[in-house]
N, C-alpha and C positions, 0 to 999 in steps of 0.2 A: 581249136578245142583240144585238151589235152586227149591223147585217147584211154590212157589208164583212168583216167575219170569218168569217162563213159561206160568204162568193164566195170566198175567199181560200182557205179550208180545202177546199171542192170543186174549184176550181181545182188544187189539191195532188195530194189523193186522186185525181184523174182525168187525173192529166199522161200523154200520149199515150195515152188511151185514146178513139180516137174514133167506133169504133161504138158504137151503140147499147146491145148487148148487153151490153158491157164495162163502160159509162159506169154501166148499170144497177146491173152486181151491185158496180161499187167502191162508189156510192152506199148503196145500200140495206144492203149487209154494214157501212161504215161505220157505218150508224142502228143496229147491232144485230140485225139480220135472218143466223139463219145460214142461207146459201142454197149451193145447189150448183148449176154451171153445167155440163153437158154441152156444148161446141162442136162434138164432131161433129153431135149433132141441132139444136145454136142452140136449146136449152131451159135454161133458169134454173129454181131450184123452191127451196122449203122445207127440208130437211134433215130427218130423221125426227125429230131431237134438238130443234125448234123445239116453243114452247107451243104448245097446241093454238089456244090464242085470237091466235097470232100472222099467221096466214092472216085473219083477221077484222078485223085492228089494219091489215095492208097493205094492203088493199081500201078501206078507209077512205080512208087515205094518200095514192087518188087524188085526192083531192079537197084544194085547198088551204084549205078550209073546214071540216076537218075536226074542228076543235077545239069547233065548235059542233055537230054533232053526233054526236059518242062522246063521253060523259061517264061510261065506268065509274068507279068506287071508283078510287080506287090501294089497292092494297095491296103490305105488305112480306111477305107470309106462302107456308108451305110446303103445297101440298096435296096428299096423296099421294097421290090417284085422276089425279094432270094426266096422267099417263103411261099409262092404262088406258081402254078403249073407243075405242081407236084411230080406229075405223073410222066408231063414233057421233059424233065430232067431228072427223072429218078434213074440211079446207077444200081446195078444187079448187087450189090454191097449192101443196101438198105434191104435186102432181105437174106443174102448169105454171102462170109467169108469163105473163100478159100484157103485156110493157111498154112496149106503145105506148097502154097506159091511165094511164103515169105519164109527164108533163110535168118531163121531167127536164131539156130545154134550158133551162126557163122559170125565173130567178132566182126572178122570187118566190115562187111556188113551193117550192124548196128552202131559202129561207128559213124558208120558215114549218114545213117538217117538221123540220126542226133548231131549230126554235125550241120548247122544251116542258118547260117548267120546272115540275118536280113537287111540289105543295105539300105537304109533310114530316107536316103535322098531319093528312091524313088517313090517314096511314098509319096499318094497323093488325096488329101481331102475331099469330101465334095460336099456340097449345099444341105440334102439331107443330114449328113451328119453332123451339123452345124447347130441346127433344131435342140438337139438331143440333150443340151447343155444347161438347157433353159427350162426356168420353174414349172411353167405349163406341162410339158413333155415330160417332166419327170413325173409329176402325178398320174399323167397317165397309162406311162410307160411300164407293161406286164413285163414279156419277154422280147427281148430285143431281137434281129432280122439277126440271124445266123452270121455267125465269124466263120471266115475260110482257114482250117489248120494252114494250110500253104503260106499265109500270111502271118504266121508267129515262129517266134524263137523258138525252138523243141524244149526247152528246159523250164519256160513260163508260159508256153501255150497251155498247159490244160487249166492253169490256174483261170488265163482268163476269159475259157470257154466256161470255165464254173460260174467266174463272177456275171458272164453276159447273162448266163443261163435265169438271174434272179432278176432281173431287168434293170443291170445297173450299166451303164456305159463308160466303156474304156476308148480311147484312140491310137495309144500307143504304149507300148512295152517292149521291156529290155530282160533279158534271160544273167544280165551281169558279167563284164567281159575284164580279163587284165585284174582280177581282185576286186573291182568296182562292184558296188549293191548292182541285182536285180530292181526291175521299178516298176510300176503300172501306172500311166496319167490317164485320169477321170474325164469324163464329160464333164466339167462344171461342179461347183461346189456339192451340191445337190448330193449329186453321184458318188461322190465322194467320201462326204458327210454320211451319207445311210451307210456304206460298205464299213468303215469304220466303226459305225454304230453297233453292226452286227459281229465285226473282228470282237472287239472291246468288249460287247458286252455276252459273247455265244462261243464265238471259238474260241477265243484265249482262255476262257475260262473251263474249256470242256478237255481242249489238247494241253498237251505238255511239250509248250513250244522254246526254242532258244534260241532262236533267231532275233535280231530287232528289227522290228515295223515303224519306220516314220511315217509319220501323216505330216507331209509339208504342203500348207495349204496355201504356198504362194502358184504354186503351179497344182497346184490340187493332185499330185503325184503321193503314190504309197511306192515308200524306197526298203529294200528287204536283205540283210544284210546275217551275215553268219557273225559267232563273238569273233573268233578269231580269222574271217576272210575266206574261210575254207567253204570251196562251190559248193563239194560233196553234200557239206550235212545242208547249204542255202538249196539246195535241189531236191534233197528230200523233204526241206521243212514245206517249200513249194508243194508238193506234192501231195503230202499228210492233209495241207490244208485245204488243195483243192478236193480232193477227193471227198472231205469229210463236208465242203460245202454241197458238191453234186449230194450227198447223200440226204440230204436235209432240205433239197434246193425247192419242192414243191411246198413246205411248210414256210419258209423264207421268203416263199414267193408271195404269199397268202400274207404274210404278217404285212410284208410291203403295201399289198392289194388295201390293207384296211388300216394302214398309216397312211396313206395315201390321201382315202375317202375323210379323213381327219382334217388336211391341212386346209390353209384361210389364208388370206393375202397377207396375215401377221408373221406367217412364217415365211413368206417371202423376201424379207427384209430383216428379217432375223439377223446378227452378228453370228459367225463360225462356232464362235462357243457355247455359246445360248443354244442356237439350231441343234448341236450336237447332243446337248442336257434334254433339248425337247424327245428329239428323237431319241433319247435312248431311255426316256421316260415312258415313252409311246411301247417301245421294244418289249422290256422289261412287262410293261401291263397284259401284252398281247401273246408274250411266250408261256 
């Protein structure tokens, strides 16, 4: 990773934010951490919605040495207990940051937590997340079992903590390497189809975006690409949009909840395009 890219893109994210406080949670919500910041008390924290191993991933993170040592697994897989024993894995972060324990003025530093690039062959699937793909599971799929930040790219993790966040499934993503697009692959057409449905017909139309979005629905991948190849602005457009979905995510979630209660075995069988018309007919009535 370039590291003038990284000064450049926090430099961005943090334009007039010069307390502390601020600097923190643009920072760290950038890496994919969703956090809640109370300013009447001047407390930052976790979000309930955060992996349970994601309090353990930021403590880590104080340290710029961190990559030597945490070496869990990566994994791409779904586990449906992440969300269950709350209290048995709750990390002292789900209720207060520390963050004069992270060297956030320190460039390099923030280089190196932005720098972590996930080697793809250890990924590994499992049976659960197999399900997720499939018509059944998507209707009745609210919010999906929490994603580990540990397991994503820094530069497309928040985006697709935003997208899990609406209960749509992802399995893999690329932050974009070498001038190559950034990319997200879907769970199954389904998954795909709605996330699209709400780009297309909610965000593009709300932001002032300049990036291009493919929906290639041979591999059900959305591929996200700068005009001219440049990461910088494909990191911020990243960004803009995730953030602008968290903000909206409970009303999004809602819409889905009762497009959901709509569908028939006729949409099952639907063709990509048709499906796409339905759902964004469905959209459209319900926003």
């Amino acid at each position: 990773m370039n590291i003038s890219l990284i000064e450049k893109f926090i430099e961005k994210i943090t334009h007039g934010k010069k307390e502390p406080l601020d600097r923190f949670y643009e920072i760290f919500s950038a890496r994919g951490f969703l956090l809640e910041l109370d300013r009447s008390s001047g407390i930052v924290r976790l979000t309930g919605d955060s992996h349970r191993d994601d309090g353990e991933f930021l403590e880590v993170l104080q340290r710029s040495d961190y990559k030597k040592m945490y070496n869990k697994l990566h994994q791409d897989a779904i586990d449906e207990h992440d969300n269950e024993d709350r209290h048995q894995n709750w990390h002292g972060y789900f209720e207060f940051i520390d963050i004069h324990m992270f060297d956030i003025q320190n460039n390099r530093y923030l280089n190196e937590i932005f720098t972590h690039e996930i080697p793809i062959d250890l990924f590994r699937l499992n049976w659960e997340r197999d399900r997720y793909g499939k018509y059944d599971q998507f209707k009745i799929c609210d919010q999906l079992p929490a994603i580990r930040v540990y397991d994503l790219e820094p530069f497309i993790a928040r985006l697709v903590k935003a997208i899990s966040s609406l209960g749509i499934s992802t399995w893999s993503s690329c932050e974009g390497h070498w001038g190559k697009p950034a990319y997200i692959i879907f769970d199954g057409k389904y998954h795909r189809i709605w996330f699209q449905t709400i780009f297309q017909r909610f965000i593009q139309k709300k932001l002032n975006l300049s990036c291009t979005w493919d929906w290639l629905g041979w591999d059900e991948r959305c591929s996200i690409q700068s005009t001219d190849k440049e990461p910088l602005e494909l990191y911020l457009e990243i960004q803009t949009v995730a953030k602008f979905i968290c903000d909206h995510r409970i009303s999004l979630r809602n819409i889905k909840k009762e497009v959901c209660s709509l569908l028939t075995d006729e949409h099952k069988n639907m063709n990509q395009k048709k499906l796409l018309n339905t759902f964004g007919g469905y959209f459209d009535k319900l926003m």
